[in-house]
C-alpha positions in Angstrom: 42.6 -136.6 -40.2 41.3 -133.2 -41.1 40.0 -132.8 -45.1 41.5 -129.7 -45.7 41.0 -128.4 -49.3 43.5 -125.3 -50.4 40.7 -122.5 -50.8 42.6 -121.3 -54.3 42.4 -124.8 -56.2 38.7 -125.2 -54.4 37.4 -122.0 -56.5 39.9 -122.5 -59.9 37.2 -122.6 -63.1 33.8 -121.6 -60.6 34.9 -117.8 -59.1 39.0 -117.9 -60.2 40.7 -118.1 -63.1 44.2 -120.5 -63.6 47.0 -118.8 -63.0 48.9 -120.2 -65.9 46.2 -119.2 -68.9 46.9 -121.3 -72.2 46.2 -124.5 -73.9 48.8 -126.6 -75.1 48.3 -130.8 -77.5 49.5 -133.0 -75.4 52.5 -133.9 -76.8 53.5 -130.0 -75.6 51.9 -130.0 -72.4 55.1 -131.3 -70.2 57.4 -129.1 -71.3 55.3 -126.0 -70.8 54.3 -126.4 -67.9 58.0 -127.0 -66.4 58.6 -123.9 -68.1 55.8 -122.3 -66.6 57.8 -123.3 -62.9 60.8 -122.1 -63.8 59.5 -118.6 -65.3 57.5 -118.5 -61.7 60.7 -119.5 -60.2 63.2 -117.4 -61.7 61.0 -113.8 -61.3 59.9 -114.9 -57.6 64.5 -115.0 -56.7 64.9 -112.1 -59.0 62.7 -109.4 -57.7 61.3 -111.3 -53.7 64.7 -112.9 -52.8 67.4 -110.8 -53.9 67.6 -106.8 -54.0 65.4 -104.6 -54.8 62.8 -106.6 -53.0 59.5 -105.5 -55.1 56.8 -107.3 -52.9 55.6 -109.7 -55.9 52.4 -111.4 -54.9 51.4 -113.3 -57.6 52.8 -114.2 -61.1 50.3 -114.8 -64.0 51.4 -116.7 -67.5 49.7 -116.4 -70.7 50.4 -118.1 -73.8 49.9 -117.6 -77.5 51.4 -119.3 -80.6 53.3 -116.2 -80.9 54.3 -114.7 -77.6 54.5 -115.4 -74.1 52.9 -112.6 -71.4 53.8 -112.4 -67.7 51.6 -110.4 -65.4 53.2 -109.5 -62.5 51.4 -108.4 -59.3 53.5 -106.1 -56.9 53.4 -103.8 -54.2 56.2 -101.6 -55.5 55.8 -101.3 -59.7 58.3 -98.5 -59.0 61.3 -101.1 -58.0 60.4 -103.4 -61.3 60.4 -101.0 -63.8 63.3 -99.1 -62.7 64.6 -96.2 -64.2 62.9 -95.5 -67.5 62.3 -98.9 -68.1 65.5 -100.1 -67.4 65.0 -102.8 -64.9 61.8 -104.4 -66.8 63.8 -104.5 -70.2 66.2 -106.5 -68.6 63.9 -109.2 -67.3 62.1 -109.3 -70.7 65.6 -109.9 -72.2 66.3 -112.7 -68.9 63.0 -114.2 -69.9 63.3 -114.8 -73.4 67.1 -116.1 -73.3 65.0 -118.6 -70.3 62.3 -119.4 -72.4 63.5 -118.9 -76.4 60.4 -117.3 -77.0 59.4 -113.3 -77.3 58.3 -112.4 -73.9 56.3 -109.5 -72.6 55.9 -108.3 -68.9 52.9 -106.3 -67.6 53.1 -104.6 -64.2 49.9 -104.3 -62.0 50.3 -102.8 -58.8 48.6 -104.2 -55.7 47.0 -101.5 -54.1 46.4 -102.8 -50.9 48.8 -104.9 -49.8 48.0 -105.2 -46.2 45.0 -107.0 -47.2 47.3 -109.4 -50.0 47.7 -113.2 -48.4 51.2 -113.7 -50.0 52.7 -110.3 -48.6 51.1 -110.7 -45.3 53.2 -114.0 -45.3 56.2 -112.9 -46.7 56.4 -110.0 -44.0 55.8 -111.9 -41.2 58.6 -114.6 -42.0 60.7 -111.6 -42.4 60.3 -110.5 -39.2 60.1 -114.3 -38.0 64.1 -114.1 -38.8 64.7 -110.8 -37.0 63.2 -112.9 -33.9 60.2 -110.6 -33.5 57.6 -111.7 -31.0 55.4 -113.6 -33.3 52.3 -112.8 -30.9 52.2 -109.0 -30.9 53.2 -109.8 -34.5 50.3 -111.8 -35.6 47.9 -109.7 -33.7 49.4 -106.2 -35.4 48.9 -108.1 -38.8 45.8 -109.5 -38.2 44.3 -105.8 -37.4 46.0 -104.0 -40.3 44.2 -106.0 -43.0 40.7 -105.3 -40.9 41.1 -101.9 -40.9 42.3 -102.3 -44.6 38.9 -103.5 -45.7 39.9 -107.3 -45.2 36.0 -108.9 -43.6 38.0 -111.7 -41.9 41.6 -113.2 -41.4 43.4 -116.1 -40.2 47.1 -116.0 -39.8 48.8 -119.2 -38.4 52.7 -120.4 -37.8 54.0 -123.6 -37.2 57.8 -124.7 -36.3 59.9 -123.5 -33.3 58.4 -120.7 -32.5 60.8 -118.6 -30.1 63.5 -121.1 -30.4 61.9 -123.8 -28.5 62.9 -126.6 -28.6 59.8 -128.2 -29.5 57.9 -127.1 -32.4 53.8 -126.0 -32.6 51.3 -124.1 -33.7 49.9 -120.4 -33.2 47.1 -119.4 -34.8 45.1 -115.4 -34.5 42.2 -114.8 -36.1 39.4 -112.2 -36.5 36.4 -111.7 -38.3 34.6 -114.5 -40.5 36.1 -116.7 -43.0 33.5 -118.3 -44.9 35.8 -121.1 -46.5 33.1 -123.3 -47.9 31.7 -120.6 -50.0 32.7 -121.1 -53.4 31.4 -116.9 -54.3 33.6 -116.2 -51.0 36.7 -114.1 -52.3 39.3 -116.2 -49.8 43.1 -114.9 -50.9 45.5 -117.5 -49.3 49.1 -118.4 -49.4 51.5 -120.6 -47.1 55.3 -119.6 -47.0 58.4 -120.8 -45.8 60.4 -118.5 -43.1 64.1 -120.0 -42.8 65.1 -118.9 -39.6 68.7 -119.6 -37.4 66.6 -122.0 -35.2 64.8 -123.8 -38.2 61.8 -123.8 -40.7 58.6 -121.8 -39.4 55.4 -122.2 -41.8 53.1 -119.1 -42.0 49.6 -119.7 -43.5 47.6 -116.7 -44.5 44.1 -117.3 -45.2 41.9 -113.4 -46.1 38.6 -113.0 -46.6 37.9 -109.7 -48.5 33.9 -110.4 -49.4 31.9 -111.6 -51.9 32.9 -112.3 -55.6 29.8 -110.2 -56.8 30.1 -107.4 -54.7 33.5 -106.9 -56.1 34.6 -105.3 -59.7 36.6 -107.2 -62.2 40.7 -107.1 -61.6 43.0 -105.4 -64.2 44.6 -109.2 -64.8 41.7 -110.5 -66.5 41.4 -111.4 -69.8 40.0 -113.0 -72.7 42.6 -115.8 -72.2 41.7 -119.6 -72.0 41.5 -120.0 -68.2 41.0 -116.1 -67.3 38.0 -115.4 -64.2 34.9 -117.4 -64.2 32.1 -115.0 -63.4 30.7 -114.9 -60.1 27.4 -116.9 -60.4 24.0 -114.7 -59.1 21.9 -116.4 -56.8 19.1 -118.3 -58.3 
């Protein structure tokens, strides 16, 4: 049996901060945190699944006694906001009548996203469903993100791949992907391509360099939970 560890919930608290930033008695714990699904839920249909397709990679939530924030990392910013506004007010309005509390949404753009795990994923099971040749597919993929800035990627798919009739595994890789490195910045996500021919997995692990080397991200914050900072070497 391989001990595989997911390289997000390997780093959460040493070099990355919880995506879901708040602190709750216990009594209030439950409840929130179902909440905290179906917010992550509810945004991921509305602006990944349906029109206008905005390329969301990630979804933060922070909580105060007072209001509830949602940081939302996209590709296209443009596509959420909408004209003047128009499209983020209505999600804020969506989210509170969700949630019954007073909701704010914050918009930062993802400025690379050939180098982002989760849109890497979501582009190749798109094309997974247009029956592209997942070889030249992985391979194209795999090269963007290196000449993106990425230091190493991995990009593997499992199920029936070409419509065979049994299923397998395909992996490409390139450069180094130091997963045991806890100052390693390792962005990965795993998603779920329904095809005509059945369910085709497409793990995405990126290596973009070390946490130190790096500046802070826009997302952090002061919030229980936000970014550890990246340790120096002793």
């Amino acid at each position: 049996m391989g001990q595989k560890t997911h390289p997000f919930g390997f780093r959460v608290g040493i070099t990355e901060g919880h995506k879901s930033r708040w602190y709750a008695p216990k009594a209030l714990f439950a409840e929130l945190l179902v909440e905290d699904y179906e917010i992550r839920k509810y945004v991921d249909k509305r602006l990944n699944r349906t029109p206008p397709f905005a390329a969301v990679s990630d979804i933060v939530i922070e909580r105060t006694r007072e209001e509830l924030t949602v940081i939302v990392k996209t590709a296209r910013p443009g596509l959420v906001i909408g004209p003047k506004g128009a499209e983020i007010d209505k999600l804020t309005a969506d989210l509170q009548a969700l949630t019954g509390r007073k909701v704010s949404v914050k918009i930062i753009e993802v400025t690379n996203p050939d180098t982002d795990a989760r849109l890497i994923g979501e582009a190749i099971g798109e094309q997974m469903k247009k029956r592209a040749n997942f070889r030249r597919l992985l391979k194209q993929r795999c090269e963007a993100a290196i000449q993106n800035g990425a230091k190493g990627v991995r990009i593997q798919v499992s199920g029936r791949l070409g419509g065979a009739e049994m299923s397998r595994t395909f992996a490409t890789r390139l450069g180094s992907i130091p997963l045991s490195t806890l100052q390693a910045n390792v962005d990965y996500a795993c998603v779920a391509s329904h095809t005509t021919y059945g369910t085709i997995g497409v793990k995405v692990w990126v290596y973009k360099g070390m946490y130190t080397d790096s500046e802070e991200e826009q997302s952090d914050s002061k919030a229980a939970g936000a970014r550890a900072r990246a340790r120096g070497r002793r």
